[in-house]
C-alpha positions as CSV (number, residue, x, y, z in Angstrom):
1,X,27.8,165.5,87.5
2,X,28.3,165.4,91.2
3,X,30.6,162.7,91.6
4,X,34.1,161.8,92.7
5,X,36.5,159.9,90.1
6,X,39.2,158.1,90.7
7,X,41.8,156.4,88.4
8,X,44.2,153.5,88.3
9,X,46.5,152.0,86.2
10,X,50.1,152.0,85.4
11,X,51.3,155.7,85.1
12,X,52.8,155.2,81.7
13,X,48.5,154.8,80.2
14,X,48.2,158.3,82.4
15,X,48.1,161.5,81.2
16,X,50.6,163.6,82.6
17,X,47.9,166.3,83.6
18,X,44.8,164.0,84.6
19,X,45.0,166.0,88.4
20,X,44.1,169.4,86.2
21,X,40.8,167.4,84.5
22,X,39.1,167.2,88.4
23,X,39.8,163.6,88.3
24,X,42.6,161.5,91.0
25,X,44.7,159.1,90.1
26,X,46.1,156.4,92.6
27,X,48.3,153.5,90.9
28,X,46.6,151.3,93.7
29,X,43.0,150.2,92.3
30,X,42.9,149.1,95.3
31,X,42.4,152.7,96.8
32,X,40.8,153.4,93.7
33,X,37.8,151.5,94.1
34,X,37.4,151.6,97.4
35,X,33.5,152.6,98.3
36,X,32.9,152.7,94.8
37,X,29.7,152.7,93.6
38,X,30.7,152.0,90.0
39,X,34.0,150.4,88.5
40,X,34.3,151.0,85.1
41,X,36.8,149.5,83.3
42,X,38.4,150.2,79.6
43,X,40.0,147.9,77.2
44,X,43.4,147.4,76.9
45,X,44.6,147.7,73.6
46,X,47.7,144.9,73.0
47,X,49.4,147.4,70.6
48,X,49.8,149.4,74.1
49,X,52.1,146.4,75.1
50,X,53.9,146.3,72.2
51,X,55.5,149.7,72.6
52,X,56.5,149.3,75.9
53,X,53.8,150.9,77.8
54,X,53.6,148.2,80.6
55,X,55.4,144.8,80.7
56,X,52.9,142.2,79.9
57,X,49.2,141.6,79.5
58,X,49.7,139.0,82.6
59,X,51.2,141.8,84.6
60,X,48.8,144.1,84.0
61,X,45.8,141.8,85.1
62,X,47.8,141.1,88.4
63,X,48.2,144.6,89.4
64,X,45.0,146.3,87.5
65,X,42.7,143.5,86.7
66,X,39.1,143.5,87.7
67,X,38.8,140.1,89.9
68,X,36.7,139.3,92.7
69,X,39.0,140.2,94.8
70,X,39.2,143.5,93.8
71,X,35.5,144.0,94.0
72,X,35.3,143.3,97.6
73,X,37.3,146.8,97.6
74,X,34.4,148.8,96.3
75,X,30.9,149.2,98.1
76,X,28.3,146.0,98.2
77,X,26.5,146.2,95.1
78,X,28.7,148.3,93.2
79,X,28.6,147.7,89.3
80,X,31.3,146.7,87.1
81,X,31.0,148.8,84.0
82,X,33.0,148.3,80.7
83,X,32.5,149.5,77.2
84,X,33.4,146.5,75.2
85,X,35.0,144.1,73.9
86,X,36.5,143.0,76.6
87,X,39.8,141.1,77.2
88,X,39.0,138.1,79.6
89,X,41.8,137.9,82.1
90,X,43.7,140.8,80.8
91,X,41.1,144.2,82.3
92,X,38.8,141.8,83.7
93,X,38.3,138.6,84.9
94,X,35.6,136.4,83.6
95,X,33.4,136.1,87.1
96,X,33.4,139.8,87.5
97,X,32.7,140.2,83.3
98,X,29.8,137.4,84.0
99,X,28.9,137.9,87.8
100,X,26.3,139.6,89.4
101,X,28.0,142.9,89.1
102,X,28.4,142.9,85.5
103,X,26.0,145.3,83.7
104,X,28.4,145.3,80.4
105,X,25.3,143.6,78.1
106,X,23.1,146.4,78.9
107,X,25.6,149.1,79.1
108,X,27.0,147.9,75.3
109,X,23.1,147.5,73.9
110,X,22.4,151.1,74.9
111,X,26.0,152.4,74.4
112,X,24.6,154.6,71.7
113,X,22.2,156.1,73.3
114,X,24.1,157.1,76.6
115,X,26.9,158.7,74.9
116,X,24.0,161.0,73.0
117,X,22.3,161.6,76.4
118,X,25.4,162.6,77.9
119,X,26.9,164.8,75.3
120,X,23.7,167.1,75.1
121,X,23.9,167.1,79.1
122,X,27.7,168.4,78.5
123,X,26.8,170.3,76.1
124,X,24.3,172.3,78.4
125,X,20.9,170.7,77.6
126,X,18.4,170.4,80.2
127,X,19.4,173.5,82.4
């Protein structure tokens, strides 16, 4: 779709192949985002903590969290995308979740729709 993705988060979450998927991975979001136009965040689910996967929720918001901070990595006016429900302060911090940034409302309302749109545009519609 003509666009470069980058991934980050701790390497136990990453599949062993993402590289092969056209996709990079760099355990710094730092590099990640930077002159992003679009950070798009997922949900952490706890039960991922529980088996080991990464030491603590408040770890992982330190190193992978979505903060202000972070933000200031990717370009001006970049959006901060998530899928819902979020974890406040575990993925994401609440100004980024409520700031200007945030288009997580109106991605979540037309959720439905988008993931219709963009299977029939992997699945070869509108050649």
């Amino acid at each position: 779709m003509g666009c470069d993705v980058v991934l980050s988060g701790p390497p136990t979450l990453m599949p062993r192949e993402i590289e092969q998927l056209g996709v990079k991975y760099d355990r710094d979001p730092r590099k990640a985002v930077e002159k992003a136009d679009m950070v798009y965040l997922l949900r952490i689910q706890r039960e991922r903590q529980q088996d080991g996967l990464f030491p603590s929720v408040d770890e992982y918001h330190r190193w992978w969290g979505a903060d202000e901070e972070l933000m200031k990595y990717a370009n001006p006016g970049a959006l901060a995308m998530h899928p819902g429900p979020i974890n406040r302060g575990v993925e994401i911090a609440s100004e980024v979740a409520d700031g200007h940034q945030s288009v997580i409302l109106e991605q979540v309302r037309s959720g439905v729709a988008t993931r219709m749109a963009l299977l029939y545009l992997c699945g070869g519609g509108a050649r």
